[in-house]
C-alpha positions as CSV (number, residue, x, y, z in Angstrom):
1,X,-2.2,-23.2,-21.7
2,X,-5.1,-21.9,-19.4
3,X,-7.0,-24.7,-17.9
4,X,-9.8,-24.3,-15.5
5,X,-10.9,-24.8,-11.8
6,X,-14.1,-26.1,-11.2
7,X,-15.5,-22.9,-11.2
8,X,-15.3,-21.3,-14.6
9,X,-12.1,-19.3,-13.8
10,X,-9.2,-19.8,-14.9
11,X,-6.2,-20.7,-13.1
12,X,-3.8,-17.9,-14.7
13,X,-4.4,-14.4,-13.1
14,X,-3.7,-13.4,-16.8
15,X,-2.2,-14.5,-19.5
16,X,1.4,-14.9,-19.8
17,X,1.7,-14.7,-16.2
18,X,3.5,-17.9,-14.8
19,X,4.7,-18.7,-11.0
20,X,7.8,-16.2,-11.4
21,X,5.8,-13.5,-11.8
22,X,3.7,-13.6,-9.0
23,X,6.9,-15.0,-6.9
24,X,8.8,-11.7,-8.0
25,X,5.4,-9.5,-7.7
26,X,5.2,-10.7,-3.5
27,X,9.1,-10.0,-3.6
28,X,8.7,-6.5,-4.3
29,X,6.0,-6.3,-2.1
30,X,7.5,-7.6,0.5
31,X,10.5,-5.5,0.5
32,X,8.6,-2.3,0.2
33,X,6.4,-3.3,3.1
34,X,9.5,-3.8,5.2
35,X,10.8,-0.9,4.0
36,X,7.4,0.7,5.2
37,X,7.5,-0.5,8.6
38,X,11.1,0.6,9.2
39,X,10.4,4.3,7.7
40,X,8.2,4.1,10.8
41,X,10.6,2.6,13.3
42,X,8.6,-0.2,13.9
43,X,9.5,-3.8,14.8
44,X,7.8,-6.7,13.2
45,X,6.4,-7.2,16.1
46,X,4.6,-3.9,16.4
47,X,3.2,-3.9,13.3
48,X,1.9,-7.4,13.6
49,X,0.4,-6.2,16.8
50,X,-1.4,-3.5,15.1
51,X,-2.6,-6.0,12.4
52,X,-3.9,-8.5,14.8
53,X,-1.5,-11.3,13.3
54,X,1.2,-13.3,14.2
55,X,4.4,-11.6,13.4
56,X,5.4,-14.9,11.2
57,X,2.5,-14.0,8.9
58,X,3.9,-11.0,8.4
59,X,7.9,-12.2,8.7
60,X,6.2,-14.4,5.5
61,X,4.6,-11.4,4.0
62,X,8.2,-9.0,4.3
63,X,10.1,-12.6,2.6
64,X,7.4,-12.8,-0.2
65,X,6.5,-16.5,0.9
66,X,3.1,-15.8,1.1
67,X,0.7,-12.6,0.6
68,X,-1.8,-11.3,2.3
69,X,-5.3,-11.1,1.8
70,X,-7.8,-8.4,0.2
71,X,-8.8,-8.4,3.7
72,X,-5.5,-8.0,5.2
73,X,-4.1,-5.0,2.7
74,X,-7.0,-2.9,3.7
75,X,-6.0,-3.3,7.2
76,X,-2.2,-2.8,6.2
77,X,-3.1,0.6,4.5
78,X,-5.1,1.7,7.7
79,X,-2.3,0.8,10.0
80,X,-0.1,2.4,7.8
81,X,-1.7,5.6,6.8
82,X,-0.8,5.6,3.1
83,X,-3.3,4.7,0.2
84,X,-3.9,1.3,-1.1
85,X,-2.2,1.9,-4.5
86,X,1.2,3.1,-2.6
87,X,0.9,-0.1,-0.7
88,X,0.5,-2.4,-3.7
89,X,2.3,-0.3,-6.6
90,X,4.9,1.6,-4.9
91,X,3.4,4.3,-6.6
92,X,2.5,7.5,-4.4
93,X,-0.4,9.4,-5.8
94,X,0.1,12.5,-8.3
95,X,-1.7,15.3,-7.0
96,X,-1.8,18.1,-9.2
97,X,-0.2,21.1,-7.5
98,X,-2.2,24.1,-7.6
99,X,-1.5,27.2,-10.1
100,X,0.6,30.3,-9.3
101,X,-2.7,32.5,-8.8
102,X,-4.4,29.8,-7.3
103,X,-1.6,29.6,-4.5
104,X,-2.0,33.6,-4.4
105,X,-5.8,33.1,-3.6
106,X,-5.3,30.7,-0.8
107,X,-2.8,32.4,1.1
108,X,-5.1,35.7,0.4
109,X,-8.1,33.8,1.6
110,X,-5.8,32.2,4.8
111,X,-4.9,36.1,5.6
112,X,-8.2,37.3,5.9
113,X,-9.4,34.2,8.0
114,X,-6.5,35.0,10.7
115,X,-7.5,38.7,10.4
116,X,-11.1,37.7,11.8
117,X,-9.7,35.3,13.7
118,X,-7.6,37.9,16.0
C-alpha cells in the first residue's frame, strides 16, 4: 500500500519498491564508488577533500548507510571525470564507433592538417 506525505507524493519511489531495494541500490553504489576512487589511487580522505565533505560522509556513502544528494552526485561526477549515468548505473556510455570510410576520412583529413602544419 502507497500512503502519502503531506505533500501529495507518495512515500514509495515506485511501486513495488520496498526498503531492500533501495538498501541494495546504495550497496551497489557504494561499492562502485569505492571501486572509483581506488581506480584513481585515492584515499578516502582525498576524495572527501575534493568533495568538500567529511570523509565519514563519504565512509557512509562507500558502506551504503546513507546516499548522497542530487547536489552531491553532480559534484562526485565533476571530481571524478566520468558522466553521471556511469556514476549512478555503472553503465559507461555507448558511443557509436565510426565507419571503416569514415575512419579513412579522418586520418586523410589529420594528414593534410600536419602537412600545412610543417
Amino acid at each position: 500500500m502507497v500512503t502519502e506525505r503531506g505533500d501529495g507524493r507518495s512515500k514509495d519511489p515506485a511501486p513495488g519498491w520496498g526498503p531492500e531495494d533501495e538498501s541494495a541500490v546504495r550497496a551497489k553504489f557504494g561499492q562502485r564508488l569505492v571501486k572509483l576512487r581506488k581506480a584513481r589511487g585515492w584515499s578516502r580522505n582525498k576524495l572527501a577533500a575534493r568533495l568538500g565533505i567529511s570523509r565519514q560522509r563519504l565512509t557512509n556513502w562507500e558502506q551504503g548507510s546513507s546516499s548522497p544528494t542530487l547536489e552531491m552526485l553532480l559534484a562526485l561526477k565533476r571530481v571524478l571525470g566520468i558522466p553521471l549515468d556511469e556514476l549512478v548505473s555503472g553503465e559507461k556510455e555507448q558511443t557509436p564507433g565510426l565507419s571503416r570510410d569514415e575512419r579513412i576520412r579522418a586520418l586523410q583529413h589529420a594528414t593534410e592538417l600536419l602537412k600545412v602544419l610543417r
